[in-house]
VMD Tcl script that draws the C-alpha trace (Angstrom):
set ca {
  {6.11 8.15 -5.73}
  {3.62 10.98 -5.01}
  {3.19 11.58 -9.00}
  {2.62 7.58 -9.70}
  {-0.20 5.78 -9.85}
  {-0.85 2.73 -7.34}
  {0.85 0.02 -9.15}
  {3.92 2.04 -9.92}
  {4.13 3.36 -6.36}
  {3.89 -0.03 -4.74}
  {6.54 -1.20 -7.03}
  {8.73 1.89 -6.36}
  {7.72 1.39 -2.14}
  {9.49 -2.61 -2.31}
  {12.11 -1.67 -4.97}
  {13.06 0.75 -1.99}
  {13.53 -2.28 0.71}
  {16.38 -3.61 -1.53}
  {17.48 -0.33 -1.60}
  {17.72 -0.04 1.75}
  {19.11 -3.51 2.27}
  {22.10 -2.98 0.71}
  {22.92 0.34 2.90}
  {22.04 -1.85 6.00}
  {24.74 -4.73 4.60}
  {27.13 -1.46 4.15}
  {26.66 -0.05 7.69}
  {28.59 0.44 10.73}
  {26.23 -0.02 12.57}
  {25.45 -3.88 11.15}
  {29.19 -4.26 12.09}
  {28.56 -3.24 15.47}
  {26.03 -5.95 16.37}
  {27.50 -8.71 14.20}
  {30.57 -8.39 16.51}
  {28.16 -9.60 19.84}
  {28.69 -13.54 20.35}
  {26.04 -15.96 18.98}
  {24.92 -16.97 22.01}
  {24.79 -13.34 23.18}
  {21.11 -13.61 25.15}
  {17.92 -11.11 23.74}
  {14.66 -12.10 25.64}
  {12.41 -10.63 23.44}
  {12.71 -8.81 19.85}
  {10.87 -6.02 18.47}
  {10.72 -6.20 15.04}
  {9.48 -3.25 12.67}
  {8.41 -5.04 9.27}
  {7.69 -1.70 7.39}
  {10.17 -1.99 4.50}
  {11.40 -5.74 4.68}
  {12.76 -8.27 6.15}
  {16.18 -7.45 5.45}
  {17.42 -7.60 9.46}
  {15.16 -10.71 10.19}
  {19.33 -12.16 9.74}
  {20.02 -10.87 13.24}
  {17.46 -12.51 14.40}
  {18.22 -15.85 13.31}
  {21.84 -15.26 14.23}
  {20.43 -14.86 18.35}
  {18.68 -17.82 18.47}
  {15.09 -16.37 17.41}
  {14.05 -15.32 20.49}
  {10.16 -14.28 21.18}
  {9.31 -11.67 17.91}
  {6.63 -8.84 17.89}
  {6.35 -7.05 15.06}
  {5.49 -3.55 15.33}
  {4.75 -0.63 12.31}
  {4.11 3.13 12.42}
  {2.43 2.48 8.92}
  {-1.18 1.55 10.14}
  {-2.02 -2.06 9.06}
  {-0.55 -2.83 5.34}
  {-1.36 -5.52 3.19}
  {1.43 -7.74 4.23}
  {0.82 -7.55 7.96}
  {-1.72 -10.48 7.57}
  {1.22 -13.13 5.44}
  {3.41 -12.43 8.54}
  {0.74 -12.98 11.07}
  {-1.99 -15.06 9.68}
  {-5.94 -14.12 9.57}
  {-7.47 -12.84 6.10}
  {-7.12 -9.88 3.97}
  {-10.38 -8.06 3.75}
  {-10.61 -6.16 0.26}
  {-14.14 -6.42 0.06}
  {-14.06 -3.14 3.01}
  {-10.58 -2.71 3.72}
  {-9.03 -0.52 0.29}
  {-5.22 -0.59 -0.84}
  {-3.40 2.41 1.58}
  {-3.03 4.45 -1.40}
  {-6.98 4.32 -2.74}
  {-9.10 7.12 -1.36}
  {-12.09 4.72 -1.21}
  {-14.51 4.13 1.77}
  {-15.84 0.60 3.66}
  {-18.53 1.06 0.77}
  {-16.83 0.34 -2.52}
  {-19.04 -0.41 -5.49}
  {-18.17 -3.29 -7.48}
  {-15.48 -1.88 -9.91}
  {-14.00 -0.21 -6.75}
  {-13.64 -3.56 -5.00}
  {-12.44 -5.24 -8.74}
  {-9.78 -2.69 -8.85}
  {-8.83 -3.06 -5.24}
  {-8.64 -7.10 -5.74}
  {-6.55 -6.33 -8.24}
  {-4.26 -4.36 -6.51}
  {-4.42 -6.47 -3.31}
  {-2.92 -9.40 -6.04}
  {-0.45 -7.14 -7.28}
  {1.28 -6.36 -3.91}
  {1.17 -10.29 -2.79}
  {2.86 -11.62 -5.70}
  {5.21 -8.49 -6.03}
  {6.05 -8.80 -2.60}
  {6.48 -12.58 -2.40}
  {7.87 -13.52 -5.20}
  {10.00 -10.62 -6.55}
  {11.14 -8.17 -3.50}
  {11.89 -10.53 -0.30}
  {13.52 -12.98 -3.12}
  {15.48 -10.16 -4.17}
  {15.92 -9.23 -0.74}
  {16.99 -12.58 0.81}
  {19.57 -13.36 -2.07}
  {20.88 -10.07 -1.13}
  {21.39 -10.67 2.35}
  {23.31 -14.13 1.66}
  {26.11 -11.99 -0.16}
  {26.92 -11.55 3.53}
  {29.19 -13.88 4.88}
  {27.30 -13.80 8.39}
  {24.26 -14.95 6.83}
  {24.95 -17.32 3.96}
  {23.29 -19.71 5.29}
  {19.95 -18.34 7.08}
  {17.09 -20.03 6.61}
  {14.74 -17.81 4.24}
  {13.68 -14.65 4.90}
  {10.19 -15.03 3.58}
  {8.97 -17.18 6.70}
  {12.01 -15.85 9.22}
  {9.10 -13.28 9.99}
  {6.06 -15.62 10.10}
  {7.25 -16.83 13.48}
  {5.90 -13.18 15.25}
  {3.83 -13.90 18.19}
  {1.77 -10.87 18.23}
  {2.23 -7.54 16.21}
  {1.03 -4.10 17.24}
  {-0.37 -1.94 14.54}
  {-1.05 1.49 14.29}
  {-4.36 1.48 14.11}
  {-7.67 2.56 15.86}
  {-11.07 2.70 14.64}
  {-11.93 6.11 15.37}
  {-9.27 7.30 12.88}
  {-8.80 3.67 10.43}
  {-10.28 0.73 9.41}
  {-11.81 -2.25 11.61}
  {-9.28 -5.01 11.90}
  {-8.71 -8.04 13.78}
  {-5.12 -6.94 15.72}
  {-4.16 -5.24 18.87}
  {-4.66 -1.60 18.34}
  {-2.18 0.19 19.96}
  {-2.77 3.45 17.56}
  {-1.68 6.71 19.13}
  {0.75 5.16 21.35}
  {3.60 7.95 20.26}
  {1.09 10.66 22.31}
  {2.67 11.15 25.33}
  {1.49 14.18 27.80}
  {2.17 17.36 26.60}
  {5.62 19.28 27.81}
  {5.51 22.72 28.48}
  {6.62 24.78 24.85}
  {10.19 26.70 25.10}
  {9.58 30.21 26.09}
  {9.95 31.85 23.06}
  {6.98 29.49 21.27}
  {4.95 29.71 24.07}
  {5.21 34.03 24.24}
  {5.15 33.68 19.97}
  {1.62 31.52 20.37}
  {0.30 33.48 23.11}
  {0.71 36.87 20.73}
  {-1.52 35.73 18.11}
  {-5.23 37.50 18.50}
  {-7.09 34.75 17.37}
  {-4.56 31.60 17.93}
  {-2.16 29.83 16.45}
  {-1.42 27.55 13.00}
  {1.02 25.11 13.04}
  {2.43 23.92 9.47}
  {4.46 21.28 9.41}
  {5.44 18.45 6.27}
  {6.70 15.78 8.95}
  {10.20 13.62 8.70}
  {10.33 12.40 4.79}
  {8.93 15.14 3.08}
  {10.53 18.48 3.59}
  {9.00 21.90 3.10}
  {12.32 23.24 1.60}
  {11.51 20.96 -1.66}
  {8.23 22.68 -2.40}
  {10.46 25.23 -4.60}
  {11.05 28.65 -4.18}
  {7.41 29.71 -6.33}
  {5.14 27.75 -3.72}
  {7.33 28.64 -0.54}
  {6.52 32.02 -2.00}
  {3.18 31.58 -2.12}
  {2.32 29.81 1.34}
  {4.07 32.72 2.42}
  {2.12 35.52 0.86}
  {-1.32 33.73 1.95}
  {-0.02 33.69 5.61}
  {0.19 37.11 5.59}
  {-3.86 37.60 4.75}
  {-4.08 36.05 8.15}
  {-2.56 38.61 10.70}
  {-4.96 37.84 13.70}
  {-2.94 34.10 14.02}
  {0.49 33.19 14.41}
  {1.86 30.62 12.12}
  {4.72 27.83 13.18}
  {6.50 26.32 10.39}
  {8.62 23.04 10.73}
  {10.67 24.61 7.82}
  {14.22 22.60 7.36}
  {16.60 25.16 5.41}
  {17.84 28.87 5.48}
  {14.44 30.73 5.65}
  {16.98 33.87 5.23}
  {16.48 34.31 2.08}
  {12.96 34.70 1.76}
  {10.70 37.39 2.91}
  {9.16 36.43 6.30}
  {5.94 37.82 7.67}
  {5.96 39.11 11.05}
  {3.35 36.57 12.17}
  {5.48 33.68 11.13}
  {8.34 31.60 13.34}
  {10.05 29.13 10.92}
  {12.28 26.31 12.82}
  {14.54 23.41 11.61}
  {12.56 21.58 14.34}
  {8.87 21.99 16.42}
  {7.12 19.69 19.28}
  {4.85 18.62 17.05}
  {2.51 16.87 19.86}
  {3.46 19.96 22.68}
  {2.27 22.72 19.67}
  {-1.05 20.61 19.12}
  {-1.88 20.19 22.96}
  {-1.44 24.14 23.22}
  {-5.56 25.13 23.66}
  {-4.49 28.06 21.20}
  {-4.06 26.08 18.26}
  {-6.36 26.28 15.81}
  {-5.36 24.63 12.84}
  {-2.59 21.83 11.58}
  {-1.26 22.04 8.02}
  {-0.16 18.95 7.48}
  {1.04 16.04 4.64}
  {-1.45 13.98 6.12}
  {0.97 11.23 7.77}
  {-0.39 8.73 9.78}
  {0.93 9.52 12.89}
  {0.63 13.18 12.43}
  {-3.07 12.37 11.74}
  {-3.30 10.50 15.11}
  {-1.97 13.76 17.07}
  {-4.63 15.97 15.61}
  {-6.98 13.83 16.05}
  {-6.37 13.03 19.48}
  {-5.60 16.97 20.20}
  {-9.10 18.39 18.72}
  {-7.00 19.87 16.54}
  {-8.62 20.68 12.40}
  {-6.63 19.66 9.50}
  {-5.55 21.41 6.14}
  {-3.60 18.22 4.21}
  {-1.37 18.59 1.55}
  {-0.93 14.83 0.56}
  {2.26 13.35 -1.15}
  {2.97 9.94 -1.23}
  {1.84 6.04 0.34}
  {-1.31 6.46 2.53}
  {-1.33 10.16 2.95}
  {-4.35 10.37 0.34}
  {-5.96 7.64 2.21}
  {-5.56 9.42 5.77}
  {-6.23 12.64 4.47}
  {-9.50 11.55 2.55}
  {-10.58 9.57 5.71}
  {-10.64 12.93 7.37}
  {-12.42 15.27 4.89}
  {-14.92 12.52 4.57}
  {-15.08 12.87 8.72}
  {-15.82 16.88 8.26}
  {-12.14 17.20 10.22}
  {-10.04 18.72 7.10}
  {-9.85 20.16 3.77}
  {-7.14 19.22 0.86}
  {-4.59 21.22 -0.71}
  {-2.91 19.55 -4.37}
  {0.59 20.97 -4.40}
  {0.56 20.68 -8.42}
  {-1.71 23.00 -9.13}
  {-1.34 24.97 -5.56}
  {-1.83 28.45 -5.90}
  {-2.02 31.35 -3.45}
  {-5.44 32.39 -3.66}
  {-6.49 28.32 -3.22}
  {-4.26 28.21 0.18}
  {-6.03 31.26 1.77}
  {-9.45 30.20 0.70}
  {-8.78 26.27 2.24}
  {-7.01 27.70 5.09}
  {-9.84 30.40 5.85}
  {-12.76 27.85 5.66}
  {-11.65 25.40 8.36}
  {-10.53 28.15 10.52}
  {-13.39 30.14 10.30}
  {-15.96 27.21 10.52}
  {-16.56 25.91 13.61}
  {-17.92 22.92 12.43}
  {-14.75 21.54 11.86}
  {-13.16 21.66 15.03}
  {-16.78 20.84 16.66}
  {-16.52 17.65 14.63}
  {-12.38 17.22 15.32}
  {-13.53 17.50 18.95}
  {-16.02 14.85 18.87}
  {-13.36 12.36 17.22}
  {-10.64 13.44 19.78}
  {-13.19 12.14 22.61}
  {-13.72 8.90 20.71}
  {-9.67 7.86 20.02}
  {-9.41 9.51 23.99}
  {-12.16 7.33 25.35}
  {-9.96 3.64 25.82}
  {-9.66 1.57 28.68}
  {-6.08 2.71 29.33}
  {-3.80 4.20 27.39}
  {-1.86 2.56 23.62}
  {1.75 2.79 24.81}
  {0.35 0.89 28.08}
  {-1.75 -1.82 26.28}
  {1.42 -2.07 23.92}
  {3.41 -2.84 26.71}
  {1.53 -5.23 28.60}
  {1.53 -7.57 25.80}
  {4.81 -7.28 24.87}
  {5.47 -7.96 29.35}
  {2.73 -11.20 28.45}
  {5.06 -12.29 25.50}
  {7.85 -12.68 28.32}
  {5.87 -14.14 30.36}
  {4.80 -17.07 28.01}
  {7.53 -17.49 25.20}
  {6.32 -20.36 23.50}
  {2.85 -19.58 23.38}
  {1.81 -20.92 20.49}
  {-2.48 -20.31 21.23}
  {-2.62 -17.30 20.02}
  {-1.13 -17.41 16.43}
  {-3.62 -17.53 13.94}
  {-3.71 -21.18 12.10}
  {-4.15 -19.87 8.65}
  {-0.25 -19.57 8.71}
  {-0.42 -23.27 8.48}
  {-3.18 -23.85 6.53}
  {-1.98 -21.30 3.53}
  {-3.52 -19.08 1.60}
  {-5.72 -21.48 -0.95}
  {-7.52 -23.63 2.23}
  {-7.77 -20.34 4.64}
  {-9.76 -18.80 2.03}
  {-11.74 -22.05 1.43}
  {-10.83 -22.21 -2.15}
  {-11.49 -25.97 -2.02}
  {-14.46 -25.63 -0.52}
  {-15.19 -23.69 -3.21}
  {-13.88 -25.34 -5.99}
  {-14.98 -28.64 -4.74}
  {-18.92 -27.18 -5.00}
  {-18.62 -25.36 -8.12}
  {-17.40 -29.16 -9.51}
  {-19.66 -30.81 -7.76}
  {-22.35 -28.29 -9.22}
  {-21.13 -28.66 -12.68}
  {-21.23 -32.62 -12.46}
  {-24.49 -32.79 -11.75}
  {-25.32 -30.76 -14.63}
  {-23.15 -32.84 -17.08}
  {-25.39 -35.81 -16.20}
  {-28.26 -33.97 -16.15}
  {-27.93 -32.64 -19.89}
  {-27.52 -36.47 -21.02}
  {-30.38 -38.09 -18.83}
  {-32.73 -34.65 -19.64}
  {-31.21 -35.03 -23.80}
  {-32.45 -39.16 -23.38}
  {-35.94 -38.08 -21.68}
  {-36.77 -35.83 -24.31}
  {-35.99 -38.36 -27.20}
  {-37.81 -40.57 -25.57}
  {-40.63 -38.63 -25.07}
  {-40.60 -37.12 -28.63}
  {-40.24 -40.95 -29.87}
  {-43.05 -42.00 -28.00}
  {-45.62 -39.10 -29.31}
  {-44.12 -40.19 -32.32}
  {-45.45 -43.47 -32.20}
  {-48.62 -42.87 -30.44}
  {-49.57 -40.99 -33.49}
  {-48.74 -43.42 -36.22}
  {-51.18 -45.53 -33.77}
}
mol new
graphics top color blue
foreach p $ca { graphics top sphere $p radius 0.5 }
foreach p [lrange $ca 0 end-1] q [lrange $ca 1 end] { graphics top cylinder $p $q radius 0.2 }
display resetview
């Protein structure tokens, strides 16, 4: 994905719900909760409608009890066909476009486009694909279809907050995965505490690992850590760093508390891929960013934040040593950055009461009134073509378009008329 461009890699993103539908219909797990009785009692379902509705079969199979939906993936394009409201592509770009609110008029053409693209591949090629899949399952041959099993969420929380995304119309309950800050293990606190100047943590989160950069760049991010002796580098680094040559300054681990490193007030800088919720914990930490972007909405995040004065971007094609020391040098030795990182850590800070709190309360308020039906938006039932007043507008453009086809006749007879009239009045 992170070498297509944004039709290929929204194909590639649903092509890999199937994929992963067919491992779920393989699992043990799947076994395990098929084997509960069918009147087996949830009160309430979370639902996470990232990559499909392949497990919305469960949830038939209990009765469909009260659904939220819930996704670490900020808000995309599909949230709004499971939960009603509009799409807003005239300010709100595709996840994987770098543009701003302000998109010029191609921009917004282009983003239209792409908007289109991942409806109709969505609805009418992957959940098909999908929900035909899912009926090779004897447990759910006959479940109704998965395409509106997922319309009937109540509420969804999304990832989201306007200090760090877009302006949307949903609960935002982004940042809720920050929880206080645990003390470090002794040997990370004692290795931060050494560095002269701080501490730099580096770190290529869950689905991206920094093992498959390849030997040549490991090399290299290893070399430019070394022009920085004054700080002490962490790297979330997954395989044998045995073989290479580590720098003294430099702790590599299979695993790091990412959100405990970025609390420490020694930390001065985050390498990161630019994931979402990696964004949200540097953000909400104070902490500068160096992104090295891959794939889906990393780009998006990343640019968000360079736009902000917060980061600076590294391209891992055409990385090369002399580029990481120079990007990595600039935001730590301008303050601006972490002035600036500061003064959006006091905006996603400054709430009412905490995300994970304001996600629970609704999810308690869900229990508390199952059937609510109030709050759903009613462009599920009206559809797409009346929600976006389609025949309002297709009824004026006819109307408008009448009265010009009998104006062109009555205006055509006028003129004859008129001409044959002259006509006359000179023969007179």
């Amino acid at each position: 994905m992170a070498q297509q461009n944004v039709i290929q890699s929204m194909i590639t993103f649903y092509d890999y719900a199937v994929v992963l539908c067919n491992g779920v219909l393989k699992s043990k797990g799947l076994d395990v909760i098929l084997s509960y009785p069918d009147n087996f009692k949830f009160d309430l379902v979370l639902y996470d409608f990232t990559a499909g509705p392949c497990l919305m079969g469960l949830y038939h199979k209990f009765g469909q009890p009260p659904l939220i939906g819930v996704t670490a993936f900020n808000i995309p394009p599909y949230t709004v066909d499971l939960i009603g409201s509009h799409k807003y592509p005239a300010y709100i770009p595709y996840y994987t476009l770098t543009y701003d609110v302000d998109m010029n008029f191609l921009q917004r053409l282009e983003n239209v486009f792409i908007y289109t693209s991942d409806y109709l591949y969505r609805n009418y090629r992957s959940i098909p694909k999908t929900d035909e899949l899912l009926r090779t399952h004897p447990a759910f041959r006959s479940i109704p279809y998965l395409g509106d099993l997922d319309k009937n969420m109540m509420l969804m929380l999304v990832n989201s907050h306007h200090s760090v995304d877009f302006p949307q119309n949903m609960i935002p309950v982004g940042g809720l995965q920050i929880t206080p800050p645990k003390p470090l293990p002794t040997d990370i606190e004692e290795f931060i505490r050494r560095g002269k100047k701080g501490a730099v943590l580096f770190s290529l989160g869950t689905n991206i690992l920094s093992s498959d950069l390849g030997e040549k760049r490991i090399a290299m991010f290893l070399d430019a850590i070394r022009q920085f002796p004054e700080y002490n580098f962490l790297w979330k680094f997954e395989a044998d760093p045995n073989k290479f040559d580590i720098p003294g300054n430099l702790m590599m681990r299979k695993f790091l508390p990412q959100n405990d490193v970025l609390a420490h007030p020694s930390t001065k800088l985050f390498i990161t891929h630019a994931g979402l919720l990696s964004t949200h914990e540097a953000t909400w930490h104070g902490v500068p960013m160096v992104g090295i972007p891959f794939i889906v909405d990393q780009y998006r995040n990343l640019e968000k934040s360079i736009r902000a004065g917060v980061a600076e971007r590294i391209i891992v094609w055409t990385v090369t040593k002399e580029k990481i020391v120079q990007t990595i040098r600039k935001v730590l030795e301008d303050p601006s950055y972490r002035t600036r990182m500061l003064e959006k850590s006091a905006l996603f800070r400054d709430q009412p009461d905490k995300p994970l709190d304001r996600a629970l309360w609704w999810i308690d308020w869900s229990l508390r009134h199952p059937n609510a039906k109030s709050i759903q938006s009613p462009t599920l039932r009206l559809g797409w073509f009346r929600s976006e007043q389609y025949d309002v507008k297709l009824f004026v453009a006819i109307a408008i378009f009448g009265v010009i086809a009998l104006l062109i006749p009555v205006c055509r007879t006028f003129v004859f008329c008129k001409q044959t009239t002259d006509s006359r009045k000179k023969q007179n």
